[in-house]
N, C-alpha and C positions, 0 to 999 in steps of 0.2 A: 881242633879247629872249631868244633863246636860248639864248646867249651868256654874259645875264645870270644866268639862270637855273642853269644848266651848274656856274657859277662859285659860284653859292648854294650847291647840292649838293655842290660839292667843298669847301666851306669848313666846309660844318656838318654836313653828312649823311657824310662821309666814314669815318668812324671806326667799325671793325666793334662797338667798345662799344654805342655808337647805333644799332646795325642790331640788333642783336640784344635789346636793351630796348625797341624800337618791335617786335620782332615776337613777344617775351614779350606785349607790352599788346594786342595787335593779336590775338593767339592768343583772350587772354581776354577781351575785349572780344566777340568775335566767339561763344565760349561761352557767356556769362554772355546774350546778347540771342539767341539762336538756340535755343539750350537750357533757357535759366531755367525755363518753366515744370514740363519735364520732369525738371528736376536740383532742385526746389526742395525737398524732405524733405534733401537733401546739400547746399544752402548753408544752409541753415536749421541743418545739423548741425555745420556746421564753424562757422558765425558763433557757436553755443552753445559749443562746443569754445574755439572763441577767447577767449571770455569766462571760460570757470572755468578755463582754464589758468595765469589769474591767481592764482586762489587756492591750485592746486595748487603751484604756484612759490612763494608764499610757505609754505605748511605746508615745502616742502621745503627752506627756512632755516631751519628748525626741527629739524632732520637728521630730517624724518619719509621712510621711503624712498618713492620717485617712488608704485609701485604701490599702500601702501595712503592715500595721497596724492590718486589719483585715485579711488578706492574711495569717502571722504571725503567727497569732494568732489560725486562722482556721488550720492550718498544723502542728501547736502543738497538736490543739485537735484531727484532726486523728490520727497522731500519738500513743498519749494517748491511745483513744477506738481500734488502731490494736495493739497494745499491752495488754490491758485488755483482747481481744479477742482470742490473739494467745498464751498470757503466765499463766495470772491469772484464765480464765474460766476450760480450760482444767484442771487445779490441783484442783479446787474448784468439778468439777464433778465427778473427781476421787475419791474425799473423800468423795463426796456425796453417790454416789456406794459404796462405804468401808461402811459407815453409815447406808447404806441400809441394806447389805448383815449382818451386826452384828446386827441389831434389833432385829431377831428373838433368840439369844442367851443373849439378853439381857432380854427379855421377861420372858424366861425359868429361868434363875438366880432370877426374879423378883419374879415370882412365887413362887420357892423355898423357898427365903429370908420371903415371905409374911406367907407359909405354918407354918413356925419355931415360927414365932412372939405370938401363943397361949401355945406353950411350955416353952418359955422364960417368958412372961407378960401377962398369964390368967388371970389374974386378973385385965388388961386393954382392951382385946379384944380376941374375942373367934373365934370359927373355921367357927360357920353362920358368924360372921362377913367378914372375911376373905373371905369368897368365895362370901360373896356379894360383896364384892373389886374385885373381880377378873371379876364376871360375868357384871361389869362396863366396866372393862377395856378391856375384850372382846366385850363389844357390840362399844364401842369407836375405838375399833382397825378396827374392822368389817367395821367401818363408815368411817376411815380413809383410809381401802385397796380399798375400793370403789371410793372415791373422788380418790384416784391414779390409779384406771381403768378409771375413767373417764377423768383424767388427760392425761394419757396416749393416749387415743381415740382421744383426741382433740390437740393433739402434731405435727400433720401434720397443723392443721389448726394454731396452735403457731407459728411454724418454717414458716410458709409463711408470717405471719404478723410480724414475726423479721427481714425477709429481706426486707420486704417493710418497714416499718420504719428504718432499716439499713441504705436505700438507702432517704428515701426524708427526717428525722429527719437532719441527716449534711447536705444536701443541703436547707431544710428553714434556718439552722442555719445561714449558710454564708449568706442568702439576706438580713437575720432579722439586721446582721452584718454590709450589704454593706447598706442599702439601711434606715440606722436608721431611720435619719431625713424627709427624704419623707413617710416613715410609719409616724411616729408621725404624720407628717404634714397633712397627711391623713386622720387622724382620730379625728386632731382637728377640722375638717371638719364636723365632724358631731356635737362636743358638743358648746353648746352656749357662744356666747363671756364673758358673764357675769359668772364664775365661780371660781373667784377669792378663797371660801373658798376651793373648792375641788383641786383647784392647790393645794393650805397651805397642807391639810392632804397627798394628792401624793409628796410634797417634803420630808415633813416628814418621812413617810414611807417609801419615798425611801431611805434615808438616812440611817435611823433603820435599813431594811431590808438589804442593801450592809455590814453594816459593820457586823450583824447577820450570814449573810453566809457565809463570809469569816471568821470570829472566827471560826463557823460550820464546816468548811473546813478543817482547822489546829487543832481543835480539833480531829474530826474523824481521819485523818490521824495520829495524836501524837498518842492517844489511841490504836487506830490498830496496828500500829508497836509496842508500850510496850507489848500489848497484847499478836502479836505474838514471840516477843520476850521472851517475860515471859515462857511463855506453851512450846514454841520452847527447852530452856533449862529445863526446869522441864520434859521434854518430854512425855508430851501430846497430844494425840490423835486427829486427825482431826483440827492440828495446826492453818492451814488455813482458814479453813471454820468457825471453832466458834472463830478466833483474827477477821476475816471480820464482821461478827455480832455483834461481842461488842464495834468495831467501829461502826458501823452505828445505835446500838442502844442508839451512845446520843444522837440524833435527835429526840428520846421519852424522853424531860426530868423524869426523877424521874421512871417512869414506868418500860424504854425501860433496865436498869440497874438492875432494881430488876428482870427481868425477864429473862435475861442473865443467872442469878444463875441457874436457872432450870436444862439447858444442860450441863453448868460448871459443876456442881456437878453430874448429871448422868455419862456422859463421866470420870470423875475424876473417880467415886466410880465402874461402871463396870472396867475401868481399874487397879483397886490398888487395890479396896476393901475398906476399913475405915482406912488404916496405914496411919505414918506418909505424905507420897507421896500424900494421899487425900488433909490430912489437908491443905499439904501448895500451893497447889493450889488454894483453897478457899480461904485462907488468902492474897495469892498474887492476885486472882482476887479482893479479899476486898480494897486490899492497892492502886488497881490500879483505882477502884471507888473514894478515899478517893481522892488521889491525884488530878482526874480531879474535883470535885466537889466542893473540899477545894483551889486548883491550877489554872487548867489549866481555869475553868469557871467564877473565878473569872479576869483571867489576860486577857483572848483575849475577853468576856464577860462584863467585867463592867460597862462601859457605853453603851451598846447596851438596852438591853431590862430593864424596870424596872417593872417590873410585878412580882405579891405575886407567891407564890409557888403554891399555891391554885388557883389562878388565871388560870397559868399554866395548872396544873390538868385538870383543866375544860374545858378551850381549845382545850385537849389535845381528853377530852372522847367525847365534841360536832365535834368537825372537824372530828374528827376517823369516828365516826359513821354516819356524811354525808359524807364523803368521802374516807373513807377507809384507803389505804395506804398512796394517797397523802394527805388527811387531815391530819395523824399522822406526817408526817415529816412538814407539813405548817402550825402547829397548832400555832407557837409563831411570825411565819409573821403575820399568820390573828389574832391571839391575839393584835397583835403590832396596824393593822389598826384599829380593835374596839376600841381600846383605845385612840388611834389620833383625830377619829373619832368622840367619845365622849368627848373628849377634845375640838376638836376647836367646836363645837358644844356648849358648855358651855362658851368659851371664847368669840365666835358671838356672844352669850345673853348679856355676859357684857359688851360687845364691844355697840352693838345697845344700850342697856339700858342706858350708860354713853352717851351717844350721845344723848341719849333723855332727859336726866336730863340736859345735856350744853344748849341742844337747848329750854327747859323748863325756865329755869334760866335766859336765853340773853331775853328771852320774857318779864317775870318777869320786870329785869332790867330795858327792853325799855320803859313797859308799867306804870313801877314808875317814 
C-alpha cells in the first residue's frame, strides 16, 4: 500500500509546477479562512477593484490615459454607492419596519389558519399535532426575537464599523485602481520565477471569472427590475425589498430561487388570501424564474462556466458552510478555480509524460 502510494506521488505529485500551485492555493486558502474576518474592508476592496477595472480597460481603448481612467471610473462608483445610500436604503428600511410591525398579525392569522386545519382534514392531522406545530414555531420565534435583541445591542458597534469601512473600503479601492501594476509587481516579488503552471490556471480563471460577473451583473439587475416590475403592477407588498432579493438570489444557483418562493408566497397569501391575486403572483414569480434559467442564463452565461448542476450544488453547500455569505455568492468562481486547477494539473501529467516518451524514443533511436 505504500508502495502504492509512493508511486501515486511520483507520477502526479512530482513536478515542482504542482508543488508550487498547491502551495500558492494552500497559502491562500489558509488566509482567506484564518483571517477573513479581520482582512474583510481588503477583500471587499479588491473584489470592487476587480470589478471596475473592467471598465477602466475599456475607457482605456478609448486612448483615454490609465489615470484619468480610473479617476472616471472611481467617481462613477461614488456616485453609484451615495445614491444607493441616500435613495434605495432609506425605502428598503422603510419596508423592512412595515415588515416588522405586520409579523405579529401575521402570526395570529397563521395560528387561526393552523387551529381550522383538524376541522377541515381530521383525517390528516389532529389538534396534538397542531399545537405541536405551534409550540415549534413559538420556540423558533422566541429564538428569533432574541438574536434581534442581540442584534439590536450590537447596532452601535455595527453603525461604527459601517462608517469606518464607508470611509477606507473607496479609498483602498481607488489605490488598488491607481496603483495596479506596482501591487502586482509587488507581490510577484515574493512567488518564484518558475511558476509558469500557476500563471496557466490565474489566466484562466481570470478570464472565467470577468466574464462570470459581469453576466452576474446584468443578470441580477434584468431580474430585479422584472421582478419589481411584476409585483409593482400586480401590487404587492414590500415591492422593494422582496424584487431586491430575488435579484440577488441568482447568485445562489438553483437554491437561492427555490427559496425566494418562501416569502413570495407568505407576503402573496397574508395579503389576498388564496384568490385569484395569490395565484398569479406565484405564477409570475414562476414565469420570471422560467425565463432567467431557460433565457437570460443561457445568453449572458454560456460560455462562462461549464460546470454539472450538481457540481454547482456542491460548491454551493461546501463554500456556504466555510464561508458563509461570501462563500454562497463565490461558490461558481471557486468551483471555476478547482476545476482549472484540476484541469491543468492533468494536462502537466500529459504534457511531462509525452515528453518523457519523445525523450525515451530519441534515446531508443540513438542507441539503434
Amino acid at each position: 500500500m505504500i508502495q502504492l502510494f509512493r508511486n501515486w506521488v511520483n507520477r502526479y505529485l512530482a513536478d515542482p509546477q504542482l508543488i508550487i500551485l498547491g502551495l500558492l492555493l494552500l497559502f491562500g486558502f489558509i488566509l482567506i479562512y484564518m483571517l477573513g474576518n479581520l482582512l474583510t474592508p481588503v477583500f471587499a476592496s479588491i473584489i470592487i477593484a476587480y470589478l471596475l477595472e473592467g471598465m477602466v480597460a475599456r475607457l482605456q481603448t478609448f486612448r483615454v490615459p490609465r489615470m484619468a481612467a480610473v479617476i472616471i471610473v472611481f467617481l462613477l462608483f461614488l456616485a453609484s454607492m451615495l445614491l444607493v445610500f441616500i435613495g434605495l436604503l432609506p425605502m428598503l428600511s422603510r419596508q423592512l419596519a412595515q415588515l416588522y410591525q405586520q409579523i405579529p398579525d401575521w402570526i395570529a392569522r397563521g395560528q387561526k389558519e393552523l387551529m381550522q386545519l383538524p376541522q377541515k382534514y381530521p383525517e390528516y392531522i389532529s389538534e396534538a399535532q397542531v399545537k405541536d406545530i405551534m409550540n415549534i414555531i413559538g420556540t423558533e420565534l422566541s429564538k428569533l426575537g432574541q438574536q434581534v435583541l442581540m442584534f439590536s445591542l450590537a447596532s452601535v458597534r455595527g453603525v461604527i464599523s459601517t462608517v469606518v469601512y464607508a470611509i477606507l473600503v473607496p479609498l483602498m479601492v481607488f489605490f488598488f485602481l491607481k496603483d495596479k501594476t506596482l501591487i502586482i509587481e509587488w507581490l510577484k516579488g515574493f512567488l518564484p520565477e518558475e511558476r509558469r503552471l500557476a500563471t496557466e490556471v490565474w489566466h484562466e480563471v481570470n478570464a472565467q471569472v470577468a466574464k462570470y460577473v459581469r453576466g452576474k451583473i446584468w443578470e441580477i439587475l434584468i431580474v430585479w427590475g422584472a421582478s419589481y416590475i411584476t409585483f409593482k403592477v400586480l401590487g404587492l407588498n414590500f415591492t422593494a425589498l422582496i424584487s431586491l432579493f430575488v435579484g440577488l438570489s441568482v447568485l445562489i444557483p438553483y437554491i437561492g430561487a427555490t427559496v425566494m418562493y418562501i416569502p413570495v408566497i407568505l407576503v402573496a397569501y397574508f395579503q389576498w388570501g388564496g384568490g385569484p391575486d395569490f395565484a398569479y403572483t406565484v405564477i409570475a414569480y414562476s414565469f420570471i424564474q422560467i425565463l432567467d434559467g431557460n433565457l437570460l442564463v443561457p445568453l449572458l452565461l454560456s460560455e462562462v462556466v461549464n460546470l454539472h448542476p450538481v457540481a454547482i450544488i456542491v460548491a454551493v453547500l461546501v463554500f456556504g458552510g466555510l464561508w458563509g455569505v461570501w462563500g454562497l455568492f463565490f461558490a461558481i468562481p471557486l468551483a471555476t478555480l478547482f476545476h482549472s486547477v484540476v484541469k491543468a494539473w492533468f494536462s502537466n501529467h500529459i504534457r511531462i509524460r509525452k515528453r518523457l516518451q519523445a525523450t525515451a524514443a530519441r534515446t531508443d533511436n540513438e542507441a539503434a
